[in-house]
KEKE-3310 file (N, C-alpha, C; in steps of 0.2 Angstrom, whole numbers, plus 5000, padded with zeros to 4 digits):
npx = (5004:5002:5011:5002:4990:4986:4977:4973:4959:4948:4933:4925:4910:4901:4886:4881:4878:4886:4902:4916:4931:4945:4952:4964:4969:4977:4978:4967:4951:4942:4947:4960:4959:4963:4953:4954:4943:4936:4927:4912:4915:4928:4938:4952:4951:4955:4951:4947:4942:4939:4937:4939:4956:4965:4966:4964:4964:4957:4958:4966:4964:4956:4952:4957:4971:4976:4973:4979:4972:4960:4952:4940:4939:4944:4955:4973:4986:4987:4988:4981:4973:4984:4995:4995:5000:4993:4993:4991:4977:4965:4967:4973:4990:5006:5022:5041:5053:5051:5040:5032:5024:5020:5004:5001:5000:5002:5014:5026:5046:5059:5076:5086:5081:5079:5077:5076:5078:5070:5077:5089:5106:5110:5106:5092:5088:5088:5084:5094:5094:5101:5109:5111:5098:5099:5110:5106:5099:5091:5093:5097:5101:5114:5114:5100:5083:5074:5059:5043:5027:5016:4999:4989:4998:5004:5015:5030:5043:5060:5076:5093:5109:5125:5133:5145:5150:5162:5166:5157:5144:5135:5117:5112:5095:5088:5084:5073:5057:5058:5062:5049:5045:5053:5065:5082:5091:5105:5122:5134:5152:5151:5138:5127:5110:5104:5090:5092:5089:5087:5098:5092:5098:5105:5108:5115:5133:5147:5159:5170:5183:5191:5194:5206:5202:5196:5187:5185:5189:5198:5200:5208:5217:5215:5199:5185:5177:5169:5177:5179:5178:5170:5170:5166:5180:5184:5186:5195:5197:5206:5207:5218:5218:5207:5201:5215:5226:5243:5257:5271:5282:5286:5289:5274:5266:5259:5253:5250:5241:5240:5228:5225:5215:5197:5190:5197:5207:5218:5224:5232:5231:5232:5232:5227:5234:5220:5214:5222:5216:5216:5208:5210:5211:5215:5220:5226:5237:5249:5262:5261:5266:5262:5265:5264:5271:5276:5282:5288:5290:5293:5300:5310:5303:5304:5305:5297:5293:5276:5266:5265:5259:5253:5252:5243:5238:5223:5210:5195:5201:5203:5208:5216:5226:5229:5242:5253:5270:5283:5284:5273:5261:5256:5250:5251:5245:5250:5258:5266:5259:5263:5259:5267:5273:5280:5283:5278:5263:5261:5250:5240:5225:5216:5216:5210:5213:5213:5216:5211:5208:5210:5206:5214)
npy = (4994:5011:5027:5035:5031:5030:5036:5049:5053:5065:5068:5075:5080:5090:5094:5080:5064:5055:5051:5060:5058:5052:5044:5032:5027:5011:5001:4996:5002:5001:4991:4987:4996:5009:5016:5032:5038:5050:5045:5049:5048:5054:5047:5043:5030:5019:5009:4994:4987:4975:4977:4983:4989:4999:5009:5025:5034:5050:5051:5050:5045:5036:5019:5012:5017:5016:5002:4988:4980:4961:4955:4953:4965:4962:4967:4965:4970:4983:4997:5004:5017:5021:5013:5001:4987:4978:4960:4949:4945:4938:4925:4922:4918:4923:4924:4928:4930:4919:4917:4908:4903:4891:4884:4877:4885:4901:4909:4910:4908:4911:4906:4916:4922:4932:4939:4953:4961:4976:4983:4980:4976:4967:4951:4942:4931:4918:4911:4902:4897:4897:4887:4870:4857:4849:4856:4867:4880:4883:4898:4901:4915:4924:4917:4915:4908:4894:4889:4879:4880:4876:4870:4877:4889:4893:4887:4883:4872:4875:4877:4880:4887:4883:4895:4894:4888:4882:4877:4872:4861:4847:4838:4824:4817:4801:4787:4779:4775:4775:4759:4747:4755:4765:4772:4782:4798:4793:4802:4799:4801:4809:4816:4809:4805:4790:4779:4773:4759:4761:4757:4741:4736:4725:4714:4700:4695:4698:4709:4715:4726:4738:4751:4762:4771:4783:4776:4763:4746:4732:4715:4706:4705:4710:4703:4703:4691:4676:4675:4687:4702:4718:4730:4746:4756:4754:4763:4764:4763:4763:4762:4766:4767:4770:4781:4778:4780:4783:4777:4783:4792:4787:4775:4765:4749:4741:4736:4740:4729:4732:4726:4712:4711:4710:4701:4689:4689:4689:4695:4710:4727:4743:4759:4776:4787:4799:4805:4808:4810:4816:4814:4822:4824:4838:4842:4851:4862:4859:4850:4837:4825:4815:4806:4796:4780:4772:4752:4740:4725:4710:4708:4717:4730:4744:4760:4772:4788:4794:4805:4818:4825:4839:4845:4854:4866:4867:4857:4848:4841:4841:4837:4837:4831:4831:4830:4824:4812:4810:4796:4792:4793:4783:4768:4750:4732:4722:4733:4739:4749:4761:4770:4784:4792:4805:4815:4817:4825:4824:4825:4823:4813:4798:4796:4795:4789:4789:4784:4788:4780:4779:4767:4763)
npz = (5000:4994:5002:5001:5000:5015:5028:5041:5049:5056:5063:5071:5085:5080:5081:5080:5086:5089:5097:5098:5086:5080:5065:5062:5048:5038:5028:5015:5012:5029:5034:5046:5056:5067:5080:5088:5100:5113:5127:5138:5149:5150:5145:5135:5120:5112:5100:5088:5074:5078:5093:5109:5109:5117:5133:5142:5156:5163:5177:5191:5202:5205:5201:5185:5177:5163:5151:5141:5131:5126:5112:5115:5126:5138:5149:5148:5151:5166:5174:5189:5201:5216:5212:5207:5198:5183:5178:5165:5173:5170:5170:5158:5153:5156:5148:5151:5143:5135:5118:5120:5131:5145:5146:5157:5168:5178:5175:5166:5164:5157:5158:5169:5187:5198:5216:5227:5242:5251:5260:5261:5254:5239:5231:5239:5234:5221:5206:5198:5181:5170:5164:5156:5160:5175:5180:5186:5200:5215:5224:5242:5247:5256:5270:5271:5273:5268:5271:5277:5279:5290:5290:5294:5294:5303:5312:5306:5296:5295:5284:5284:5278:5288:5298:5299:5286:5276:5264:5248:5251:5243:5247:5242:5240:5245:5238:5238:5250:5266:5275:5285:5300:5311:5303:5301:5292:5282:5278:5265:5261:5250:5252:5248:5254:5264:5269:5286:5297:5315:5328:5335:5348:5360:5354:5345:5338:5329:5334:5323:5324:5336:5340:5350:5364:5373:5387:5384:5384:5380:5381:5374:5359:5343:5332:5342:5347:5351:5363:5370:5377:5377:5387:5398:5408:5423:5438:5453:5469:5482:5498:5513:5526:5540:5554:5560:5569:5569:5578:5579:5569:5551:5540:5536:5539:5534:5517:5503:5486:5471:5463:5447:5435:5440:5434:5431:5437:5430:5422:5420:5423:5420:5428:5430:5443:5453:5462:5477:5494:5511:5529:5543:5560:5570:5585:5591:5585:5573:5562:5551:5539:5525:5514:5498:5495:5483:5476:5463:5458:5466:5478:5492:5497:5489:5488:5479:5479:5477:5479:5491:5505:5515:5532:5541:5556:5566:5572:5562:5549:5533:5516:5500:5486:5466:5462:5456:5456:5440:5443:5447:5439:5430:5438:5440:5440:5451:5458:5473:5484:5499:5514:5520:5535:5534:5542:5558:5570:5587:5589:5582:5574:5572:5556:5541:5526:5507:5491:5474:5459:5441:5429:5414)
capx = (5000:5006:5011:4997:4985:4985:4976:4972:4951:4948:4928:4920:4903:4896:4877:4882:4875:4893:4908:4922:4936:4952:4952:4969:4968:4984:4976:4963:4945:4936:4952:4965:4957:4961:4949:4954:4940:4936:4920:4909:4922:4935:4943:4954:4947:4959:4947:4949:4937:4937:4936:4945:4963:4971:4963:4967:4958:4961:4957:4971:4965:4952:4950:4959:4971:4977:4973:4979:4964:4960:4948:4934:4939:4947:4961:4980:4989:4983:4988:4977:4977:4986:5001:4996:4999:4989:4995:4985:4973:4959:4967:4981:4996:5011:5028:5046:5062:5049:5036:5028:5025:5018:4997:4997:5005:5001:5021:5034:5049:5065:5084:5087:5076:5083:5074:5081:5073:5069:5078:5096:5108:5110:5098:5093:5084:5090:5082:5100:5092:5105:5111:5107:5095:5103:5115:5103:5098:5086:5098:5094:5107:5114:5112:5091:5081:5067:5053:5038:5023:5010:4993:4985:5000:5007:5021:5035:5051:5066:5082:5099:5117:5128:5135:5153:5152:5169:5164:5150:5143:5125:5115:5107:5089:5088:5079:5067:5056:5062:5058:5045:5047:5057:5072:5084:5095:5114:5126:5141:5156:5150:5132:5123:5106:5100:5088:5096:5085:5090:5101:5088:5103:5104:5108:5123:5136:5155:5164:5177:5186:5190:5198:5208:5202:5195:5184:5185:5196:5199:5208:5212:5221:5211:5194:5180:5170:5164:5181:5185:5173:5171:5168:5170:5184:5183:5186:5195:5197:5212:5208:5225:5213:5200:5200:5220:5231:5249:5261:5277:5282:5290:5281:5267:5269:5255:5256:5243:5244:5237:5226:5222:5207:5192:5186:5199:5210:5227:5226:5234:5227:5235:5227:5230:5229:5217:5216:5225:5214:5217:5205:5214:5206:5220:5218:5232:5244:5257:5262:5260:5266:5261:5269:5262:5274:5277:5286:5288:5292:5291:5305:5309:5299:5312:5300:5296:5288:5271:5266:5265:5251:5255:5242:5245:5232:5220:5202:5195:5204:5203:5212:5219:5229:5231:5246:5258:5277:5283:5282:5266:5257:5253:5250:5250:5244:5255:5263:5264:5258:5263:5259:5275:5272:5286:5282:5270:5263:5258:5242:5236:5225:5212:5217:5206:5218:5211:5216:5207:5213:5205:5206:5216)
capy = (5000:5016:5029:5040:5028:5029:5042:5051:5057:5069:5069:5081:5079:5094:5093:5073:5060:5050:5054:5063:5052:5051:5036:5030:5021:5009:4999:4998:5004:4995:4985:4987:5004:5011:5025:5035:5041:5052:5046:5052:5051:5059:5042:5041:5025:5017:5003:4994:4984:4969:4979:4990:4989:5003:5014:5031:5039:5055:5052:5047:5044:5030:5015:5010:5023:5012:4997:4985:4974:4957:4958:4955:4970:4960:4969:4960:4975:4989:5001:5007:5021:5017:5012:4992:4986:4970:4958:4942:4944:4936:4920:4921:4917:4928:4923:4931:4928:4917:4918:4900:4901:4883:4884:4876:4890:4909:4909:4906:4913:4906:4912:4918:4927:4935:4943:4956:4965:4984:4986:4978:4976:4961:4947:4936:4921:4918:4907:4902:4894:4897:4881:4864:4853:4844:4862:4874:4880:4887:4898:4904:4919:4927:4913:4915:4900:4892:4887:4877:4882:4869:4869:4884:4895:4895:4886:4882:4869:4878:4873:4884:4884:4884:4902:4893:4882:4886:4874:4870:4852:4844:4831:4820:4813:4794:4786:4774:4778:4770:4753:4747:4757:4773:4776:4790:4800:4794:4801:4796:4807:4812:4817:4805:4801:4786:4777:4767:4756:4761:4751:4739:4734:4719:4709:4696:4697:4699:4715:4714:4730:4741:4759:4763:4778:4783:4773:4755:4742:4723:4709:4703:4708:4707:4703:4701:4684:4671:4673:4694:4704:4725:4736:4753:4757:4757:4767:4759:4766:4761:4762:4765:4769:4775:4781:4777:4786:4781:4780:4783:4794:4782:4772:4760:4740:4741:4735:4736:4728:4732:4719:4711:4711:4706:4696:4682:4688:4687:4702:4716:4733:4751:4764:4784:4789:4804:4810:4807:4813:4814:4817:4820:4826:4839:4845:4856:4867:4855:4848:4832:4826:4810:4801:4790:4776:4763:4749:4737:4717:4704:4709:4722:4737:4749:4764:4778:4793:4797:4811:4820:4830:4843:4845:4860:4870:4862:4855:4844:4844:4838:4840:4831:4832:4828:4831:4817:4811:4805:4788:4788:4793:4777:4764:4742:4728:4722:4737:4739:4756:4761:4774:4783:4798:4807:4820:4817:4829:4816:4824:4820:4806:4796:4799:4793:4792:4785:4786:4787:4779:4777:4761:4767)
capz = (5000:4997:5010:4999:5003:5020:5031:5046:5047:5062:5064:5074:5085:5080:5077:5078:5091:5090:5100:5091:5084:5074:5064:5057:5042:5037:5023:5011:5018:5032:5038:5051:5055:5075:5080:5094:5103:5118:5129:5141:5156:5149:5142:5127:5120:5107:5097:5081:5069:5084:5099:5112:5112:5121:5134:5147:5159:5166:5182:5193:5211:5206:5195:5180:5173:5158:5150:5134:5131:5122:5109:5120:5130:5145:5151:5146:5156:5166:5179:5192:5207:5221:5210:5205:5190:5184:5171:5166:5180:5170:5166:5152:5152:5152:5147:5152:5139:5129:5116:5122:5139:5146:5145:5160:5172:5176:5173:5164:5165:5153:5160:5177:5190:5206:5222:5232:5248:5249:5266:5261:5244:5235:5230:5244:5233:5215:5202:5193:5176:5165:5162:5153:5163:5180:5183:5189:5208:5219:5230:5247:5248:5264:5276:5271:5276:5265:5276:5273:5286:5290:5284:5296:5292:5311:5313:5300:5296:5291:5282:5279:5280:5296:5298:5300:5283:5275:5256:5245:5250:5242:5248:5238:5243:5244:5230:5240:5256:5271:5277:5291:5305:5312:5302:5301:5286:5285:5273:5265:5262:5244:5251:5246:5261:5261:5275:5288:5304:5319:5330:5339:5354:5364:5348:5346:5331:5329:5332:5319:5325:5340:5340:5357:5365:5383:5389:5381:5384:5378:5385:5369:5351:5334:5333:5347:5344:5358:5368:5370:5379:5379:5393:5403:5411:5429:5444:5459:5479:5487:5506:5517:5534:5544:5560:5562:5575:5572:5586:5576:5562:5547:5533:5540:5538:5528:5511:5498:5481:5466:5458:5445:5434:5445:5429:5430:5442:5431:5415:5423:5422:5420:5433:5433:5449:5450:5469:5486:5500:5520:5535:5550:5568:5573:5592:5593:5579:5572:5555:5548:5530:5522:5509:5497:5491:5477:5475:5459:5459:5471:5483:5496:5498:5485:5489:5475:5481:5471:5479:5497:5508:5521:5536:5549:5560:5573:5571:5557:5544:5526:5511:5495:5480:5462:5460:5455:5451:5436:5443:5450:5431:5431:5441:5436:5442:5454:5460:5482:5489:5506:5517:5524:5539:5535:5548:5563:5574:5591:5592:5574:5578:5565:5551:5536:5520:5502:5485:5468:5454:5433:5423:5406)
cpx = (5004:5007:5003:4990:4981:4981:4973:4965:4952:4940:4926:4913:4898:4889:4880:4880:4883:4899:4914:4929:4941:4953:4960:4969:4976:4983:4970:4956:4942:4939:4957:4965:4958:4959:4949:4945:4938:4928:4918:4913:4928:4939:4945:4950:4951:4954:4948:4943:4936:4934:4941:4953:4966:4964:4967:4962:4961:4960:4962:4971:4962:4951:4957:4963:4973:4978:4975:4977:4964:4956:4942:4934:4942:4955:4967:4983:4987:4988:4982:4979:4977:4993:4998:4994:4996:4992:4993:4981:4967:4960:4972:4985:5002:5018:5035:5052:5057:5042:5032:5028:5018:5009:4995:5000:5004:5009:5025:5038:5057:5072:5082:5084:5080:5080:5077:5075:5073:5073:5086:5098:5109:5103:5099:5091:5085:5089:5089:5097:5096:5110:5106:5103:5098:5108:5113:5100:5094:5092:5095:5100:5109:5112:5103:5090:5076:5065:5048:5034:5018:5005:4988:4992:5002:5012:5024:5043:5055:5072:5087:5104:5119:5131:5142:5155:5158:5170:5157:5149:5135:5124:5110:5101:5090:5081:5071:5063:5061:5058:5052:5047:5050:5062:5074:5090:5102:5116:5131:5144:5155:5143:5125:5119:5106:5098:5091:5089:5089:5092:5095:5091:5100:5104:5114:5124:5144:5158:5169:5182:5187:5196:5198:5206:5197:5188:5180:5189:5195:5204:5211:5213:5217:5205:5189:5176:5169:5170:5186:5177:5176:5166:5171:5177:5182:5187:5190:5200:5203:5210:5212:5221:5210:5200:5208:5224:5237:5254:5268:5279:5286:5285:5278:5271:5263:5253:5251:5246:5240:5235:5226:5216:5202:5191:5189:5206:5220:5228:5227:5233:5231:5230:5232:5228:5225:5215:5218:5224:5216:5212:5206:5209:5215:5218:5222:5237:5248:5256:5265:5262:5266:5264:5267:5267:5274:5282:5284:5290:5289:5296:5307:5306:5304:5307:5303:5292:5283:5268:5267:5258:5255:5251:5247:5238:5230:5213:5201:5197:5204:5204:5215:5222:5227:5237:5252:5265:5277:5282:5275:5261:5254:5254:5247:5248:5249:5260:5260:5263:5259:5259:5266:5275:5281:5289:5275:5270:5257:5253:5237:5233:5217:5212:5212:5209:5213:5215:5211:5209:5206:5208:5208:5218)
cpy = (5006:5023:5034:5039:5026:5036:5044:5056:5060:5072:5073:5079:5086:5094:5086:5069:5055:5056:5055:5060:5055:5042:5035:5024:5020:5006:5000:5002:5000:4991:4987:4995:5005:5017:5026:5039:5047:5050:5049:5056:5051:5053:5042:5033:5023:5009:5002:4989:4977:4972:4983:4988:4991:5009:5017:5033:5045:5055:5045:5046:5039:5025:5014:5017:5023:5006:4994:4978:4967:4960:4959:4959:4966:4964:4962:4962:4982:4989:5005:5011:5016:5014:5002:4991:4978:4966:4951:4943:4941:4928:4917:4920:4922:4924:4927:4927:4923:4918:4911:4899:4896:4886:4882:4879:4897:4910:4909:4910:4908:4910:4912:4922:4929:4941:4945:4958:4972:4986:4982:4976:4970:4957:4943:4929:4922:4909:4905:4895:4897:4895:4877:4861:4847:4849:4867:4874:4884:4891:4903:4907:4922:4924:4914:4906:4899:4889:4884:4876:4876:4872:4876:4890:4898:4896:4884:4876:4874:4875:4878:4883:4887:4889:4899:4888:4885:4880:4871:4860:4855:4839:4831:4815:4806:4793:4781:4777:4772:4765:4754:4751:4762:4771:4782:4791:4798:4797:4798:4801:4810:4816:4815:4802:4796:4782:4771:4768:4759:4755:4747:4738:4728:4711:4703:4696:4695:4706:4712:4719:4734:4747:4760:4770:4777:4778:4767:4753:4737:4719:4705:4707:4706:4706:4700:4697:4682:4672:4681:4696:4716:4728:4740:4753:4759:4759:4763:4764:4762:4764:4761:4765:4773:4774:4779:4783:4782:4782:4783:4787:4787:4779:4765:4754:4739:4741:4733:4736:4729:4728:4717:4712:4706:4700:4690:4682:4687:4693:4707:4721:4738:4755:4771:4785:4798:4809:4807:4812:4810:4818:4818:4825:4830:4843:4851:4857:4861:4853:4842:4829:4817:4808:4797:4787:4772:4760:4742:4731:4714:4704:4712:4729:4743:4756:4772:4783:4795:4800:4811:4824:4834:4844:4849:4862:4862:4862:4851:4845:4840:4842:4834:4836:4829:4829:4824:4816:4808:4798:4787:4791:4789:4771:4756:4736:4724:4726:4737:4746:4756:4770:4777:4791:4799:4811:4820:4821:4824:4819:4824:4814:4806:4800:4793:4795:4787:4788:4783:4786:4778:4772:4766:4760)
cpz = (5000:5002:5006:5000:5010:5023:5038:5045:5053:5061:5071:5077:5086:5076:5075:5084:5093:5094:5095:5091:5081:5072:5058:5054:5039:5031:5019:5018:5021:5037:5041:5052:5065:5074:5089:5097:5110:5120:5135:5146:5157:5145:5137:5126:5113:5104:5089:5079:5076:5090:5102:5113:5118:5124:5140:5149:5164:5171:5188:5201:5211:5202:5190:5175:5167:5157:5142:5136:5125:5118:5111:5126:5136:5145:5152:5150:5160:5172:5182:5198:5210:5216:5210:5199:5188:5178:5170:5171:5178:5166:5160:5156:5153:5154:5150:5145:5135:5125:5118:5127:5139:5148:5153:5169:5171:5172:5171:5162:5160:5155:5167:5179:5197:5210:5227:5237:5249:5257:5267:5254:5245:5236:5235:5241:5226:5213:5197:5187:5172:5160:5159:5161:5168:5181:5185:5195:5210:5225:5233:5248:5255:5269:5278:5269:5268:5271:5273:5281:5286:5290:5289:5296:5295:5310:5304:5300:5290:5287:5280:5282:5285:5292:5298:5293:5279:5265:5254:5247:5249:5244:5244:5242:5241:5239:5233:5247:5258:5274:5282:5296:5305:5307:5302:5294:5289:5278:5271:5265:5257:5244:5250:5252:5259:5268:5279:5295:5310:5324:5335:5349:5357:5359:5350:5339:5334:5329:5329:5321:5331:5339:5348:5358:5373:5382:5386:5383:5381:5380:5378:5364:5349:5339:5339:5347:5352:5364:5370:5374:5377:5383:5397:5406:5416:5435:5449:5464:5480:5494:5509:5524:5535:5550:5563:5565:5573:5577:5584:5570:5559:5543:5537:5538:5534:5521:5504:5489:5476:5464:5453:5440:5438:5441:5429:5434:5440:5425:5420:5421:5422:5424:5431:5439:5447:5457:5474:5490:5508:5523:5540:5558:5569:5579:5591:5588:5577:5565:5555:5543:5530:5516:5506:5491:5489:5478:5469:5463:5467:5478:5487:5495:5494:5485:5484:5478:5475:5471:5487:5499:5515:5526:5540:5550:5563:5571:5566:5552:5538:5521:5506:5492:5474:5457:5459:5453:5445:5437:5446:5443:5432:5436:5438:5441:5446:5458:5467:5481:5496:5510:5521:5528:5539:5541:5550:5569:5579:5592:5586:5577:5573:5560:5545:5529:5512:5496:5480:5463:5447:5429:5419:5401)
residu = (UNK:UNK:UNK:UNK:UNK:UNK:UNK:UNK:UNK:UNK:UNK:UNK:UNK:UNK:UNK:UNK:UNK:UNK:UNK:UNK:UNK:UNK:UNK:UNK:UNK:UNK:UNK:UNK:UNK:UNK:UNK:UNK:UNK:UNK:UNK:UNK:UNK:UNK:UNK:UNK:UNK:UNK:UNK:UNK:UNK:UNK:UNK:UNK:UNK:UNK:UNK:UNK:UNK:UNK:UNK:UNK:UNK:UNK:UNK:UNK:UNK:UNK:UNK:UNK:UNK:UNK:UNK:UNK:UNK:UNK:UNK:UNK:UNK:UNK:UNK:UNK:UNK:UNK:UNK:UNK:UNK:UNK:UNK:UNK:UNK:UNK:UNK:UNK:UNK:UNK:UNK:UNK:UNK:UNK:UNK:UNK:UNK:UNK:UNK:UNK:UNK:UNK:UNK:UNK:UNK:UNK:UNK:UNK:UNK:UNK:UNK:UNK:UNK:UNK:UNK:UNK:UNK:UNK:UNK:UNK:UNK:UNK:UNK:UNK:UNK:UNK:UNK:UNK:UNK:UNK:UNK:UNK:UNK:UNK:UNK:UNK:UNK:UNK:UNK:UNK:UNK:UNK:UNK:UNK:UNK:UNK:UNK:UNK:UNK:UNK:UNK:UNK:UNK:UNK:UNK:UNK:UNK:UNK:UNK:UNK:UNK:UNK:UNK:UNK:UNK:UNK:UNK:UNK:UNK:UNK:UNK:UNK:UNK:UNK:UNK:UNK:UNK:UNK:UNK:UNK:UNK:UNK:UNK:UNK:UNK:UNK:UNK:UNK:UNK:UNK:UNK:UNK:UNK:UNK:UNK:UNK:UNK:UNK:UNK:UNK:UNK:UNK:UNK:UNK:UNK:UNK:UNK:UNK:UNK:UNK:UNK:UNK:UNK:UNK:UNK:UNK:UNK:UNK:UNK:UNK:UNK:UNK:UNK:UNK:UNK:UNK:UNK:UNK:UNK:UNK:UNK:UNK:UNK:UNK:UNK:UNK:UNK:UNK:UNK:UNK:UNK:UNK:UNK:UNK:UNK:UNK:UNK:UNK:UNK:UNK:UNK:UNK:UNK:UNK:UNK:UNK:UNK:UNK:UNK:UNK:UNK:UNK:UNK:UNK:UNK:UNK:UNK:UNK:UNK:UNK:UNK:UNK:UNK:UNK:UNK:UNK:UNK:UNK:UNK:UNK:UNK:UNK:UNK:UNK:UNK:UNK:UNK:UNK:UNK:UNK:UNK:UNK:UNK:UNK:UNK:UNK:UNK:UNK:UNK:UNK:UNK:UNK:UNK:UNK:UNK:UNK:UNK:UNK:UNK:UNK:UNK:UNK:UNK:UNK:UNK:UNK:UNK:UNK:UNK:UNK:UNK:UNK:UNK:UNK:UNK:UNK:UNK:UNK:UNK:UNK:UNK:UNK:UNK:UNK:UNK:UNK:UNK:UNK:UNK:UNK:UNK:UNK:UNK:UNK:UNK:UNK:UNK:UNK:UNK:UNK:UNK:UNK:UNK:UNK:UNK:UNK:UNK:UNK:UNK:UNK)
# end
């Protein structure tokens, strides 16, 4: 068509019952004709041979202040007061980045989307779609959670990254539910959940393995079948006396020896000692010292000092240590302990001595 064929009419409603127009013509006559109008309530009124297109209204405090319409006049886009803009609101579709957005979704958005907050910079929740299918992420930015509220909208379960995470790890969801009954999530080192039964206890099997560390032991090497057992590390009192008055300072005659395991009377044990307490009744000022000494083997008393205690002043009096010598760290099955008043004050009188020792 040429441009000469085209034209701009400007009708008038003087002495006319129609509203006054401009009708722009692009082709022949009859067809692909838009006529502006103006009606009653001031609206520009943009219409074509189907129906309203495009419309404006001068009034900016209420209602609809532009719209582009289907052909059956349903608004596609509008602005209304009050600043909200509406787009599909009657049921279409609208697309982003594509001409073919999915029929069955207000939706669709093709590429990457990203939502910031008006009260801090950067995006906190980013749609990263910018890759092939199996590369792309839902991310929760800023140590922000997702949540998913339960059915009245109260309460909520959360999920996000520990403030101290220092690399990227994913887990992957297990492929199956989990069997009858409770289970719970384990992973592997890669990520990967997958449901595991919890331990029922009080079963029978084979330990194949033990790792040494506080509070285990085993009386045997390699694996634990019908002839090894495992259990706690225990505790053991050594009582030197209660209620004793010595008459003499010097080391006592009294000679206690380490045992054994209670279980079989021959595996010998390693002890830490862990306290050496005394209780002594003092009447009157004086000082006292105590001595508690080792001795190895089968032979004369060859006494190692493993620690000391000092007592002064008057009244009841109690007091300990955990202080220890090199030789008294450990203590074995077998080894003697004595008692040895290296300095006694004669009116010290019932003394109540113990030590505390820990299975290792």
């Amino acid at each position: 068509m040429a441009n000469s064929d085209k034209n701009i009419r400007i009708t008038t409603s003087k002495n006319k019952a129609t509203f006054p127009n401009i009708v722009f013509t692009g082709s022949a006559a009859g067809s692909s004709v838009i006529t502006l109008e103006i009606l009653d309530d001031n609206t520009m009124s943009f219409t074509s041979n189907e129906g309203q297109v495009f419309s404006l209204d001068s009034n900016l405090t209420v209602g609809t202040i532009w719209s582009v319409n289907d052909v059956s006049g349903v608004p596609l886009l509008r602005a209304s007061a009050g600043g909200t803009i509406g787009i599909g609101e009657f049921g279409q579709t609208v697309g982003i980045g594509t001409q073919t957005p999915a029929l069955s979704h207000k939706l669709t958005v093709t590429g990457g989307a990203a939502f910031g907050t008006s009260v801090d910079t950067g995006m906190q929740f980013v749609l990263n779609t910018n890759a092939v299918k199996g590369s792309n992420s839902f991310e929760a930015r800023f140590g922000n959670e997702i949540r998913s509220y339960r059915l009245d909208d109260t309460n909520y379960v959360g999920f996000k990254a520990s403030a101290s995470n220092v690399q990227n790890r994913t887990y992957t969801l297990p492929t199956n539910f989990p069997g009858t009954g409770a289970s719970y999530l384990q992973s592997d080192t890669s990520g990967n959940l997958i449901w595991v039964a919890p331990s029922t206890g009080g079963g029978s099997g084979t330990v194949t393995s033990i790792t040494t560390g506080t509070g285990l032991t085993t009386a045997v090497l390699g694996p634990i079948t019908t002839t090894g057992h495992i259990r706690a590390l225990r505790p053991l009192v050594v009582s030197f006396c209660s209620g004793y008055t010595p008459v003499t300072s010097g080391a006592d005659a009294v000679v206690i020896r380490i045992p054994d395991s209670p279980e079989d009377g021959v595996v010998a044990l390693t002890y830490r000692p862990e306290e050496f307490h005394v209780r002594v009744e003092t009447p009157s000022a004086g000082t006292s010292t105590i001595q508690l000494d080792k001795s190895s083997g089968t032979g004369a008393f060859s006494a190692i000092a493993v620690t000391s205690i000092n007592i002064a002043g008057a009244g009841i009096y109690e007091t300990s240590t955990i202080s220890f010598s090199t030789a008294g760290t450990f203590l074995t099955s077998g080894d003697k302990l004595r008692l040895n008043f290296t300095t006694l004050n004669a009116t010290h009188a019932n003394f109540s001595i113990y030590l505390e020792l820990q299975e290792v």
